[in-house]
C-alpha positions as MATLAB code, in Angstrom:
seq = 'XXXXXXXXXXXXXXXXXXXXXXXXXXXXXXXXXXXXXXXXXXXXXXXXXXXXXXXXXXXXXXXXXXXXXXXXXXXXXXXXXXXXXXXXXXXXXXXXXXXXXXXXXXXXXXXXXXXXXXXXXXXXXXXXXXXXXXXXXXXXXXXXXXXXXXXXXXXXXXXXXXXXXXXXXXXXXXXXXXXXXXXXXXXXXXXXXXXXXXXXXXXXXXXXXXXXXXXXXXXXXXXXXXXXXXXXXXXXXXXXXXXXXXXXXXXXXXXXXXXXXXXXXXXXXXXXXXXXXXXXXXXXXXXXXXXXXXXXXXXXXXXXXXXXXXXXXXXXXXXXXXXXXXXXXXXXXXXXXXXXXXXXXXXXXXXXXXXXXXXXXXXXXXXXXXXXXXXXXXXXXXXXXXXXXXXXXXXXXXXXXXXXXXXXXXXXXXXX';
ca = [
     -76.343 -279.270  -57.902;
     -79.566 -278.955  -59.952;
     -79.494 -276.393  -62.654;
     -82.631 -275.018  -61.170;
     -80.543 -273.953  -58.187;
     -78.869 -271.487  -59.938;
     -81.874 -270.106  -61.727;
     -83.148 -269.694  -58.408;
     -80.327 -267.673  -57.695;
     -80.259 -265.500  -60.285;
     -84.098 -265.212  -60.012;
     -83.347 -264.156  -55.877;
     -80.939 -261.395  -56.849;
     -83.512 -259.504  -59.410;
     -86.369 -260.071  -57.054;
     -84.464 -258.690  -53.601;
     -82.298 -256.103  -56.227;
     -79.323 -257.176  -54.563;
     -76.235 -257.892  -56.748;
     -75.577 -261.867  -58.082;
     -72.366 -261.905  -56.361;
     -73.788 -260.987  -52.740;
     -76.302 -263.827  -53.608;
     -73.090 -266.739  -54.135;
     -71.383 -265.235  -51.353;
     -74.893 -265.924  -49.173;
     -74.892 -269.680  -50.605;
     -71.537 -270.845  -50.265;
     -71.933 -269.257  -46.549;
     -75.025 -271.805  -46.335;
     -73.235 -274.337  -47.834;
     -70.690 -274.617  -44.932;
     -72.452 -274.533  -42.491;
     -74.649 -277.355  -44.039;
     -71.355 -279.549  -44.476;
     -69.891 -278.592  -41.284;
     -73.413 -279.395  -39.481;
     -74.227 -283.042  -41.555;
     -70.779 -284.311  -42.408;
     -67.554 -281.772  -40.696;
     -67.166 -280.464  -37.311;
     -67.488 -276.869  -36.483;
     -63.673 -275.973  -36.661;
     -62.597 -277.228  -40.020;
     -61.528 -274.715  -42.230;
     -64.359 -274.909  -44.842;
     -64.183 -273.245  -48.998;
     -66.636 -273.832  -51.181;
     -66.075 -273.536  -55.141;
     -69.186 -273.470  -57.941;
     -68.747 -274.093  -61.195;
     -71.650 -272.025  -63.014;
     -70.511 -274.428  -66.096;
     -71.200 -277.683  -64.913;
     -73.445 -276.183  -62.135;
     -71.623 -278.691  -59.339;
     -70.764 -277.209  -56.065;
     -67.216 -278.956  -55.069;
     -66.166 -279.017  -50.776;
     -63.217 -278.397  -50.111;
     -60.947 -278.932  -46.440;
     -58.373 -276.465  -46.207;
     -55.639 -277.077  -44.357;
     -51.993 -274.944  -43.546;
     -48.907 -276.946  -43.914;
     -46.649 -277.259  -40.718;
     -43.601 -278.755  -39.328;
     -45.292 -280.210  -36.261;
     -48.840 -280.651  -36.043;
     -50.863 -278.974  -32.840;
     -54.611 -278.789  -34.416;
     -55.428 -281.735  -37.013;
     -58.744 -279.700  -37.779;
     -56.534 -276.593  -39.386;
     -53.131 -278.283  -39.745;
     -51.171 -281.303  -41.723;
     -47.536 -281.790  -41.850;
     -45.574 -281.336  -44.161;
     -45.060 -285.515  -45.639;
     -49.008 -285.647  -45.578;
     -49.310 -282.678  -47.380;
     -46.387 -283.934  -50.498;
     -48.720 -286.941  -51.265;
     -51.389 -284.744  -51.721;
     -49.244 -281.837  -53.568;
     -45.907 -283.046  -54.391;
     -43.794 -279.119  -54.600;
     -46.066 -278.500  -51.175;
     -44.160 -276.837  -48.674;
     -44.500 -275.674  -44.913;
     -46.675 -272.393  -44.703;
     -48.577 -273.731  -47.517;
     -52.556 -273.965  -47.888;
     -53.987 -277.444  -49.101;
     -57.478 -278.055  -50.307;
     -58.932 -281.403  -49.840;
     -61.972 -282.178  -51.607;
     -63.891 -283.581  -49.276;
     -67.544 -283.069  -51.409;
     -69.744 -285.429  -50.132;
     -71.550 -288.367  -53.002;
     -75.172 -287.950  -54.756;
     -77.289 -285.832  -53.148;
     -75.690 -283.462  -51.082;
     -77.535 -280.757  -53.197;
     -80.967 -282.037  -51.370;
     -79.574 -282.657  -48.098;
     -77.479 -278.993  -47.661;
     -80.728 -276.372  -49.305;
     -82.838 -278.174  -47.033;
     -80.057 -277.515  -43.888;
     -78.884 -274.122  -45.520;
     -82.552 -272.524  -46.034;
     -82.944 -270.780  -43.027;
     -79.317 -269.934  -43.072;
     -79.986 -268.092  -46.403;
     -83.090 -266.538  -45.359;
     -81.567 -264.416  -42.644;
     -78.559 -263.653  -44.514;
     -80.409 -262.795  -47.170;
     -82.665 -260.254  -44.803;
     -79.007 -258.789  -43.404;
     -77.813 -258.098  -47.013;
     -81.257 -256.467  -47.679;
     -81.270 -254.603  -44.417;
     -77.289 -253.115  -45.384;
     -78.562 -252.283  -49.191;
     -80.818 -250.777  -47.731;
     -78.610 -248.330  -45.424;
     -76.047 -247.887  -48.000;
     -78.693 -246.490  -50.665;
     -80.470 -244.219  -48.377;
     -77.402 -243.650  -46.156;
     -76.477 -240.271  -48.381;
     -79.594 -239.524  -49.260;
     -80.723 -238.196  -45.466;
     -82.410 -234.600  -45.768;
     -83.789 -235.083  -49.414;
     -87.140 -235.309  -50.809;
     -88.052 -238.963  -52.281;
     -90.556 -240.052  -54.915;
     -92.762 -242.571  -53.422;
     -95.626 -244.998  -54.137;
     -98.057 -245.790  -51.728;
     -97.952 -249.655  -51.828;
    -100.632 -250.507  -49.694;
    -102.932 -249.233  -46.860;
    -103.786 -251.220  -43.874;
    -106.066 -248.960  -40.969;
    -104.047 -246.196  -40.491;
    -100.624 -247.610  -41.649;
     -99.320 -246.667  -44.643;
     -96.340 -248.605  -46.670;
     -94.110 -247.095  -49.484;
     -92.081 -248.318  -51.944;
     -89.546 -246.406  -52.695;
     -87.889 -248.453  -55.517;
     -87.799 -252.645  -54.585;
     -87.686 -251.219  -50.700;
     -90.860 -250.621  -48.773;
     -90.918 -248.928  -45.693;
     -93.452 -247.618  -43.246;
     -94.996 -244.108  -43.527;
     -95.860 -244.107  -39.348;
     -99.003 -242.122  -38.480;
     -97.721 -238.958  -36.876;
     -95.860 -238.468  -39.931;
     -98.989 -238.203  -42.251;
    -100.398 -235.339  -43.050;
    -103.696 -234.667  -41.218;
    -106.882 -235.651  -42.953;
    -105.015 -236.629  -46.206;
    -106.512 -239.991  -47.832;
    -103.660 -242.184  -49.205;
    -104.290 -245.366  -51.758;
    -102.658 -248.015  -52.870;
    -101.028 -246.596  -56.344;
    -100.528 -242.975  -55.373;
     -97.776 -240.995  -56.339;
     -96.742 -239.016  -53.030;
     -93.255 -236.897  -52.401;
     -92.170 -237.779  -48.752;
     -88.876 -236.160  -47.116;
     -86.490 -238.254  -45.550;
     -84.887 -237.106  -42.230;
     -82.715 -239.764  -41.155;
     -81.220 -243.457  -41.526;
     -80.632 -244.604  -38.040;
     -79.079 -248.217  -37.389;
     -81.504 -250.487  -35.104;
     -80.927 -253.727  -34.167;
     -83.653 -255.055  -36.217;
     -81.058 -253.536  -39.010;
     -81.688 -250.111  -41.001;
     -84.538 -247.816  -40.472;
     -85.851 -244.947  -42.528;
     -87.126 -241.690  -40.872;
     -89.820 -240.442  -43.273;
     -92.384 -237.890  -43.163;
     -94.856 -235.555  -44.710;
     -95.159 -233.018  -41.817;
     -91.566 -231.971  -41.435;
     -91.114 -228.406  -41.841;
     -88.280 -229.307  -44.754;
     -90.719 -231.095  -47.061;
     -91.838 -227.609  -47.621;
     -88.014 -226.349  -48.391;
     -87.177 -229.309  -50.707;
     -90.947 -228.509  -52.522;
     -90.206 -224.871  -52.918;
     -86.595 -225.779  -54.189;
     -87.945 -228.059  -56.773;
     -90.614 -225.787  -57.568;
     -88.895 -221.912  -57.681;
     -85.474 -222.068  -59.397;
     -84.304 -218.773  -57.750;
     -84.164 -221.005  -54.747;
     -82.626 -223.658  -55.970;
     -79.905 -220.811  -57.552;
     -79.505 -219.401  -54.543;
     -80.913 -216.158  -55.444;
     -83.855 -216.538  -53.218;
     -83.072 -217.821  -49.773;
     -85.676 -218.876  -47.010;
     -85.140 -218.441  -44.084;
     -87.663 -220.120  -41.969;
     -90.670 -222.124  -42.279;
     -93.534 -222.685  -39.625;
     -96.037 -225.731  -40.638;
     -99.807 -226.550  -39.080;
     -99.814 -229.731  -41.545;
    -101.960 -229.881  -43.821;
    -103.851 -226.444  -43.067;
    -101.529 -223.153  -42.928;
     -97.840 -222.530  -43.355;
     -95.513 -219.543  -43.120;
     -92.145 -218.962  -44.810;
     -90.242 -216.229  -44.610;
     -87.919 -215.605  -47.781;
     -85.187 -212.742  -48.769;
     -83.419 -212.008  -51.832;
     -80.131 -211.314  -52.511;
     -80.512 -209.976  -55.791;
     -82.357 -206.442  -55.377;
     -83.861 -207.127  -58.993;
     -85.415 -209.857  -57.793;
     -88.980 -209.979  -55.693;
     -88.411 -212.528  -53.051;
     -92.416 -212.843  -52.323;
     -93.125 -212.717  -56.138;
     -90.920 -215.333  -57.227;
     -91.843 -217.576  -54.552;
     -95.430 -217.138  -55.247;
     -95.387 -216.895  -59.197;
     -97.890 -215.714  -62.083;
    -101.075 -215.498  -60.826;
    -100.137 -217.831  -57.795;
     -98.919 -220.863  -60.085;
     -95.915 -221.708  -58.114;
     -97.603 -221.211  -54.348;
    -100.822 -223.647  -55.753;
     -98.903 -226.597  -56.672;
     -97.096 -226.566  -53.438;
    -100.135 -226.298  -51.840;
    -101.706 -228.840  -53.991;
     -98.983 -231.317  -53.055;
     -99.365 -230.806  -49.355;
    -103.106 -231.581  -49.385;
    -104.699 -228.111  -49.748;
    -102.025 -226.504  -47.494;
    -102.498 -222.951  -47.459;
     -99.093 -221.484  -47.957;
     -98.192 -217.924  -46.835;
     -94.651 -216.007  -47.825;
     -93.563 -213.175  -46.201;
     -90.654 -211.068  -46.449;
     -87.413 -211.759  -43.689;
     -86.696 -208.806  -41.911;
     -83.535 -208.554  -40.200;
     -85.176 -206.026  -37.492;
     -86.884 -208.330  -34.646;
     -89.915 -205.703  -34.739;
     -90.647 -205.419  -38.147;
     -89.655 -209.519  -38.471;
     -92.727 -209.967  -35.816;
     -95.043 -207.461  -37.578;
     -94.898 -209.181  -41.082;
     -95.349 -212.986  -39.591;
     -98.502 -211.907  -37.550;
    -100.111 -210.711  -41.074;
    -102.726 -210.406  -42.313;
    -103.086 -208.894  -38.940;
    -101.875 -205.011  -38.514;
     -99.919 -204.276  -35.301;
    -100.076 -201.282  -33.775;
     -96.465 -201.395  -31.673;
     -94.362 -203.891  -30.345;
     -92.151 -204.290  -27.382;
     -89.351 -206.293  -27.044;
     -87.563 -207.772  -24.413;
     -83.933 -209.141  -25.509;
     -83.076 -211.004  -22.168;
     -85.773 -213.604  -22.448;
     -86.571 -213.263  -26.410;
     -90.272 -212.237  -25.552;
     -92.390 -209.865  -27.314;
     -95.574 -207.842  -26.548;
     -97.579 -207.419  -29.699;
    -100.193 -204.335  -28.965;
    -103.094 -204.413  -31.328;
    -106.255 -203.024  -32.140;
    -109.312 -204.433  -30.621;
    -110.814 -205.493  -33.782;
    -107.588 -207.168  -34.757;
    -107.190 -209.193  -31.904;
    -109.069 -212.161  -33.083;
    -107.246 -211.918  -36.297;
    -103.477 -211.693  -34.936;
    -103.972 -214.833  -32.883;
    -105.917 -216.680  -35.364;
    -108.135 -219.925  -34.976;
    -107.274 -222.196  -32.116;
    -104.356 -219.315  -31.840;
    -102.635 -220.730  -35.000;
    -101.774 -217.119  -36.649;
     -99.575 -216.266  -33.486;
     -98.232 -220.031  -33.016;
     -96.795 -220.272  -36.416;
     -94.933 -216.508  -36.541;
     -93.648 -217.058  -33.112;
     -92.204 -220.405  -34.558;
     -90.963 -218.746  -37.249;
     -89.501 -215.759  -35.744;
     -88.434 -218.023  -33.045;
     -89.795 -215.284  -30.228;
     -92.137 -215.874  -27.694;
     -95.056 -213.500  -28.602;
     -97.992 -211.964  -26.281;
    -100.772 -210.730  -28.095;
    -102.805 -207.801  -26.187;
    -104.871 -204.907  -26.921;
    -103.687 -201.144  -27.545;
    -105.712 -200.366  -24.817;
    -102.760 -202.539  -22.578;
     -99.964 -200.175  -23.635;
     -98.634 -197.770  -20.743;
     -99.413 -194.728  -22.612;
    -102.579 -195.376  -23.374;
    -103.246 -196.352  -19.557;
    -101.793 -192.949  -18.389;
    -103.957 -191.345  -21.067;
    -107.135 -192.584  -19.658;
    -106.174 -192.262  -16.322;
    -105.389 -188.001  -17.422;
    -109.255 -188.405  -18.682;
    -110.235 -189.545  -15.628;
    -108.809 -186.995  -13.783;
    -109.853 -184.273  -16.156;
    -113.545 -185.413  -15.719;
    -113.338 -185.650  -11.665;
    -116.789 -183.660   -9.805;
    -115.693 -180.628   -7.713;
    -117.419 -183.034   -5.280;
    -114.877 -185.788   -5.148;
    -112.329 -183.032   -3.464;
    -114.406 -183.910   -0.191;
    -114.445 -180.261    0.303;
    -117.745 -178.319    2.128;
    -120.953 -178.594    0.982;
    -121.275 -174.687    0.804;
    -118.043 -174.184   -1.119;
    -119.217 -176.892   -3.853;
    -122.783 -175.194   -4.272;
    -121.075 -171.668   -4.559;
    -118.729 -173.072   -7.328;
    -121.230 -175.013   -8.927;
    -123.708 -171.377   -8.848;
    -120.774 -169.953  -10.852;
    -120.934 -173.106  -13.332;
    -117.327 -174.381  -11.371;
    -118.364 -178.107  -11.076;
    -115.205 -180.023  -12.428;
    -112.034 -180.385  -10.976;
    -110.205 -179.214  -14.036;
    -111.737 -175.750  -13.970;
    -110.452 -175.210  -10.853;
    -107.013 -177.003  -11.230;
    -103.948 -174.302  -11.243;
    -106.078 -171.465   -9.264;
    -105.019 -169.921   -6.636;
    -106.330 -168.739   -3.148;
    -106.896 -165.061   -4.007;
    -108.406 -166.383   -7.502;
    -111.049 -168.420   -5.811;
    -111.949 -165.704   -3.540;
    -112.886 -164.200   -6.626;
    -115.959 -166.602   -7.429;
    -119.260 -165.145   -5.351;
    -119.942 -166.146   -1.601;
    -116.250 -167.964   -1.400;
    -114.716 -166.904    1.786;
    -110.991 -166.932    2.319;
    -111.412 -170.035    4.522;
    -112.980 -171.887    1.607;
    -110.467 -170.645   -1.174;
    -107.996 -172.301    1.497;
    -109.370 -175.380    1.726;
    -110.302 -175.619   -2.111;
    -106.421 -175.357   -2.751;
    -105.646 -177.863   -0.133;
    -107.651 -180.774   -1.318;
    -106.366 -179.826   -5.316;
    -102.962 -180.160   -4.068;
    -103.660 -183.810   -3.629;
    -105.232 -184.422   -6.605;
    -102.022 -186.136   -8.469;
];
């Protein structure tokens, strides 16, 4: 063996980062099969030694030392065996060197390469897993290694992986050389080995930014309890403190914004909105909707579905563009929101309705002609004037005769 071949190896294990070892292992694995193929058979029992000094690869035939002999591929008896190892005894291993002359070197890279190759890719593929393995639901330093239509490849230190589409942030321009944070989800096994769930749009890039960001989160001393993302445009989180010195929305947001901007900066102008968690559903629902104002809210427990009455000129605001505003606070209030106008409530339906009533034409009783123009002569025209009289009162009124009064009282009876 050359002493190029082993400068190849070491050169292998710095280029693919895996360790010099793993690299042997992979070669000596190659190297078997290569004897086995060109000068063995497929059963021997095949060890391989290198000496890094000398930089020679020696072949040896390993075989177990037995009384009677049943497979002369694994097994020699035990007189064979003393000529090779005089103390050798049954139970015994014995190596045969069985390295072939000048030029085996040539013959077994050139047999061995693919054989390398894929192990080589498997060793990758399980560095791979075992470095990322722990690291699921953290946020990773990445740089963009190069851009081809709308895919996008990261290396994320000697391992590049795919950033897939749906997992870029809308409208965000990415170049080869960029510094970008990504969050990864998940390492799932595949059979075309290891594969690394990344993302910019998960809702938990935000946490791990506003952890890195806001030390009272990272302390503990601010906790958030939910975040609702429209990538790369708007994004509510709701935050509470356990420390009553401590201003959940203030610390999150910073001195004159300073914490809130670079967030948003990072997240490709993201426009980041903190409100204060509630632990009343009501009030909960009434701070996510802002900037809207709500005027009252009804809940229904069963099916976890609230009706959000609001002004008419804050209608359009509550729901938002494209209905984004109510989207993201039912998301993150994790109720099922209906957004309708104070006019909707039941109250104010029975109020108008009162009106209504209250504004009815003595006409609309369907009484007589004459007993309408004898009212309406003593300026009796609405039905509210008349409402609570009685009989004997409305006899009262000029040119009403008892049979009229009657009647009158009859048809405001069913007036409800």
């Amino acid at each position: 063996m050359q002493s190029q071949f082993l400068a190849a190896i070491n050169q292998l294990a710095d280029e693919k980062n895996i360790p010099r070892e793993a690299v042997l292992d992979i070669v000596k694995a190659a190297l078997k099969t290569a004897y086995k193929k060109d000068f063995g058979s497929r059963e021997q029992n095949i060890d391989i030694d290198i000496d890094e000094k000398t930089e020679l690869a020696t072949i040896y035939l390993v075989k177990e030392v037995v009384a009677k002999v049943e497979d002369p591929e694994l097994q020699m008896s035990l007189t064979d065996a003393k000529k090779i190892k005089g103390k050798a005894k049954v139970g015994d291993e014995i190596r045969i060197d069985v390295t072939p002359m000048e030029g085996y070197g040539r013959i077994a890279a050139q047999s061995a390469k693919q054989v390398i190759i894929q192990r080589i890719q498997e060793v990758e593929r399980d560095l791979m897993y075992d470095t990322f393995k722990d690291r699921e639901n953290e946020l990773i330093n990445a740089l963009v290694h190069r851009v081809e239509n709308n895919q996008v490849f990261v290396d994320l230190g000697k391992i590049t992986t795919l950033l897939p589409y749906d997992q870029q942030i809308p409208g965000e321009r990415y170049y080869g050389g960029q510094r970008i944070k990504i969050y990864l989800d998940k390492v799932v096994k595949t059979t075309k080995g290891p594969q690394l769930i990344i993302s910019r749009t998960h809702s938990s890039l935000v946490r791990k930014l506003l952890e890195l960001e806001i030390p009272e989160i990272k302390e503990e001393i601010v906790e958030i309890k939910g975040v609702a993302r429209d990538p790369g445009v708007r994004c509510k989180i709701a935050v509470t403190s356990h420390d009553e010195k401590i201003d959940p929305i203030g610390a999150c947001v910073g001195q004159k914004g300073v914490r809130v901007q670079n967030i948003t900066n990072e997240l490709h102008g993201e426009r980041i909105d903190v409100i204060e968690w509630a632990t009343d559903p009501a009030e909960y629902i009434k701070r996510a909707l802002a900037p809207a104002e709500v005027s009252k809210i009804v809940l229904n427990e069963d099916q976890k579905r609230a009706s959000v009455y609001v002004a008419s000129d804050q209608r359009a605001l509550a729901i938002g563009k494209q209905g984004q505003n109510v989207r993201l606070a039912s998301i993150l209030t994790e109720w099922e929101l209906d957004i309708l106008d104070v006019s909707d409530m039941p109250e104010e339906k029975a109020k108008v309705a009162k009106q209504k009533k209250e504004v009815m034409d003595i006409e609309s009783l369907g009484v007589s002609k004459d007993a309408v123009s004898k009212l309406a002569t003593a300026n009796l025209t609405l039905v509210e004037q008349v409402k609570g009289l009685t009989a004997k009162d409305l006899q009262d009124v000029e040119g009403i005769t008892e049979e009229e009064s009657e009647e009158i009282v009859a048809a405001l009876k069913k007036v409800k």
